[in-house]
C-alpha positions as CSV (number, residue, x, y, z in Angstrom):
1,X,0.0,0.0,0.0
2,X,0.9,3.7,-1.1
3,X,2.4,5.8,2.2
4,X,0.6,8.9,0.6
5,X,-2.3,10.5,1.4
6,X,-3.0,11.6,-2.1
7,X,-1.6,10.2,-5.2
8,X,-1.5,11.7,-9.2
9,X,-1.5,10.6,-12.4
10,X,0.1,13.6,-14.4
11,X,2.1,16.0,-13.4
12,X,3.8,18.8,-15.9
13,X,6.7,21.2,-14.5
14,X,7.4,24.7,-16.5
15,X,11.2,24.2,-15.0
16,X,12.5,27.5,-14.2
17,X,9.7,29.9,-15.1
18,X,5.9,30.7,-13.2
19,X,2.9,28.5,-13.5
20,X,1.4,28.4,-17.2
21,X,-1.3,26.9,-19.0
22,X,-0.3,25.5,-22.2
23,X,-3.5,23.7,-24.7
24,X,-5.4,23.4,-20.9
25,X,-2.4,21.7,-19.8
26,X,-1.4,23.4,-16.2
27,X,2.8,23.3,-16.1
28,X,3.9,24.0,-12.0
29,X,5.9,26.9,-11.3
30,X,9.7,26.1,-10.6
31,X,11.2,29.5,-9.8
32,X,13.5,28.6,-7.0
33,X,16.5,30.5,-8.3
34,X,19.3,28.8,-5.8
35,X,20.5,25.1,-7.3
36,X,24.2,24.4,-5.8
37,X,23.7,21.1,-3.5
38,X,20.0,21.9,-2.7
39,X,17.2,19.6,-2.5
40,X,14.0,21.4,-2.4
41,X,10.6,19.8,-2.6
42,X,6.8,21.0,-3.6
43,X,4.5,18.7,-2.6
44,X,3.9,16.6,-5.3
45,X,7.6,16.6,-7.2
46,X,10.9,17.7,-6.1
47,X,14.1,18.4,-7.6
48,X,17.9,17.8,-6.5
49,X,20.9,20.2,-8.1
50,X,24.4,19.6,-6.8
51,X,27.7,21.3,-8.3
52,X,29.3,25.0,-8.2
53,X,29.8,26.5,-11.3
54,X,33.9,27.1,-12.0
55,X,35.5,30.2,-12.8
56,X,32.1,31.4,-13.1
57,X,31.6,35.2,-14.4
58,X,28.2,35.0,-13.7
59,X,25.5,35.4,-11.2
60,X,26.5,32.4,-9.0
61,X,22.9,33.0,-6.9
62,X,20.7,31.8,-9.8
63,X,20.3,28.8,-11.2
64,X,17.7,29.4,-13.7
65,X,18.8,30.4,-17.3
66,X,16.6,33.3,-19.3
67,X,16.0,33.1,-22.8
68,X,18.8,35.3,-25.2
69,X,18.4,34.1,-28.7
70,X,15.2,33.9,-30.8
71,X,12.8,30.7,-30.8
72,X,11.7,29.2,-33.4
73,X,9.7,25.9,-34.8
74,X,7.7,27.1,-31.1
75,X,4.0,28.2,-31.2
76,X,3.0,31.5,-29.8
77,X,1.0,29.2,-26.9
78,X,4.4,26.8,-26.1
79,X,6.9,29.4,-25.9
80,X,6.5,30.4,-22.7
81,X,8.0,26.6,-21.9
82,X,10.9,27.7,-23.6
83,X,11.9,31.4,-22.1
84,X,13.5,30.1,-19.8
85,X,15.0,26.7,-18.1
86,X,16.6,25.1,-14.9
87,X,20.6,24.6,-15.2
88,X,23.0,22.8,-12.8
89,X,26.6,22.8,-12.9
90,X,26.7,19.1,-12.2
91,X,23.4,16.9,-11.9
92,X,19.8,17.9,-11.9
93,X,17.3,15.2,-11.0
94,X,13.6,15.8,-10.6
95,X,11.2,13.3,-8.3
96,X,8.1,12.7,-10.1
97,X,6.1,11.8,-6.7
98,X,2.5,10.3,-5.4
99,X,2.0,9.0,-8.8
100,X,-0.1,5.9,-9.2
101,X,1.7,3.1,-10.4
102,X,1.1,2.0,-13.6
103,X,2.3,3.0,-17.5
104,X,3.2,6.5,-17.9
105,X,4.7,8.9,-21.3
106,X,7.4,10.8,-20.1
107,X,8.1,14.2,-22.0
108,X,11.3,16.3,-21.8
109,X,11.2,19.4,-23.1
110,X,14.6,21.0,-24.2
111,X,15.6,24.2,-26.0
112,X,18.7,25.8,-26.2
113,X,18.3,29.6,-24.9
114,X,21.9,31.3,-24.0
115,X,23.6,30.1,-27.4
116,X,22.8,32.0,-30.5
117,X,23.0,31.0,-34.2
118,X,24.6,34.0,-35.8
119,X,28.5,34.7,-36.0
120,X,29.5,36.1,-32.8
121,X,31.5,34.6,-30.5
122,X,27.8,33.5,-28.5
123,X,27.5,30.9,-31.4
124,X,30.5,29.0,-30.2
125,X,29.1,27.5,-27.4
126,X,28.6,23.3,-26.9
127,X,26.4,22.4,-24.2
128,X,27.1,18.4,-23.7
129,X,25.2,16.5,-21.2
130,X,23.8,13.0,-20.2
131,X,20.1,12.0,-19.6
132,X,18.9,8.9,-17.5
133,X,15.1,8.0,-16.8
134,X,14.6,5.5,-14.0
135,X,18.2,5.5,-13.2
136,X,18.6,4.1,-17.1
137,X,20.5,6.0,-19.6
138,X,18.7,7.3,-22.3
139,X,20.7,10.2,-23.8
140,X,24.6,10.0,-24.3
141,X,26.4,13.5,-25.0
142,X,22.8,14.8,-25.5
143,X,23.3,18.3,-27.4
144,X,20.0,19.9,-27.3
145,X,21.1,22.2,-30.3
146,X,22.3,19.5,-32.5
147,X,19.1,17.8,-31.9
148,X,16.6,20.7,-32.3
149,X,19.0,21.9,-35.4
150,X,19.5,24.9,-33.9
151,X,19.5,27.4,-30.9
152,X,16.4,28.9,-29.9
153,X,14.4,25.3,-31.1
154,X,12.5,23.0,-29.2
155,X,13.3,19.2,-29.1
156,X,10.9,16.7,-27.1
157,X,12.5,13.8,-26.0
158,X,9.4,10.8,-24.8
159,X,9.9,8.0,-23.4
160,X,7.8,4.8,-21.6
161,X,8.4,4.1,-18.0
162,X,6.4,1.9,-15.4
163,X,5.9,3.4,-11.9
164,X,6.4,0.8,-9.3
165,X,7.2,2.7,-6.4
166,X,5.1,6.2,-6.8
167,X,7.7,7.8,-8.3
168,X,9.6,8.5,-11.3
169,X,13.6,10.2,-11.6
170,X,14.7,12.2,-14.3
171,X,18.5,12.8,-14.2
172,X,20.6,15.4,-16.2
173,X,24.2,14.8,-15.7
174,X,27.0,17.3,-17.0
175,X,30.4,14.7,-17.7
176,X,32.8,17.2,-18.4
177,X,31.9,17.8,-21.8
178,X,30.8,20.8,-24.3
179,X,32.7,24.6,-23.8
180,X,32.3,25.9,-20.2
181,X,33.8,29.9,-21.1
182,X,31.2,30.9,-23.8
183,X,30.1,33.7,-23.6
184,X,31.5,33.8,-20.5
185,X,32.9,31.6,-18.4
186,X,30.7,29.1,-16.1
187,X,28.6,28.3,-18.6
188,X,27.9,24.7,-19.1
189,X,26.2,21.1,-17.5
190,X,22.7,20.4,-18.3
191,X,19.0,22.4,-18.6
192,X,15.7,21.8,-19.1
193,X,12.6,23.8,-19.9
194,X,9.6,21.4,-19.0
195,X,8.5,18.3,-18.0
196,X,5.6,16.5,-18.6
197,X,4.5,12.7,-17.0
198,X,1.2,11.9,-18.5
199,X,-0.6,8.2,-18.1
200,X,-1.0,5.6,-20.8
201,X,-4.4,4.9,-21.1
202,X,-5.6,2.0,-22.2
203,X,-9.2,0.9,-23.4
């Protein structure tokens, strides 16, 4: 038997940006803006962000990343998934909590933000990072512009799990890959703009 009191079957996280709807869809706010070795929980999901930025030229109290380049391929009603998105310098793992067990689509929503596509030096940038669902890898050297074919794009990466124990665990691990000084140094490891964990329902 469950030890919660109430359990889900969805849940959907605007990661690093306010509460919005999206096609009737409400995404949780995730605006806590500190991320080095914290653990901070809202009820029902929680994330864990572990790892100091180095040499960083930034500002080292936020951990949330604001949107710099255009978006495109993004509808007028998704963008706001995409303005902005939770970094770590190391790993970022979200709980999925109180779901019910069963068959669920898991939904990660990427976009790269702080890299641009024209010729200055911001176009130089590689972000380089490692996804596991379940504590399995799905992503090696994921490179969300690669993927999307460009900064400022949106790439949906979906996946099956089964819930056993209430809970699912998305991890985003940065390996020492990609540039870590463009535009300025500290900027590297893994982000994420939304999640979404939505049953399978079968008839």
């Amino acid at each position: 038997m469950s030890s919660f009191a109430s359990e889900i079957s969805y849940l959907h996280i605007n990661c690093g940006g306010k509460e919005v709807n999206i096609n009737n869809t409400k995404y949780e706010s995730d605006t806590e803006k500190k991320g080095a070795s914290l653990y901070y929980n809202a009820g029902n999901w929680a994330f864990s962000s572990t790892g100091n930025f180095l040499d960083d030229d930034r500002d080292s109290g936020s951990y949330i990343l604001s949107n710099t380049s255009s978006l495109h391929n993004i509808s007028t009603a998704d963008s706001e998934l995409y303005t902005t998105a939770r970094k770590a310098a190391i790993s970022l793992t979200y709980y999925g909590l109180c779901l019910m067990n069963g068959r669920y689509i898991v939904k990660l929503h990427f976009a790269e933000i702080l890299f641009t596509q024209d010729k200055s030096f911001n176009s130089l940038g590689r972000r380089v990072f490692d996804v596991y669902v379940q504590g399995e890898l799905k992503l090696k050297n994921f490179n969300i512009v690669k993927e999307a074919g460009g900064t400022g794009r949106a790439v949906i990466k979906m996946y099956h799990v089964i819930v056993k124990n209430n809970t699912v665990k998305i991890q985003l691990y940065w390996a020492g890959k990609g540039t870590t000084g463009i535009p300025v140094r500290g900027n590297y490891g893994p982000i994420i703009s939304a999640i979404s964990i939505d049953p399978i329902v079968t008839f």
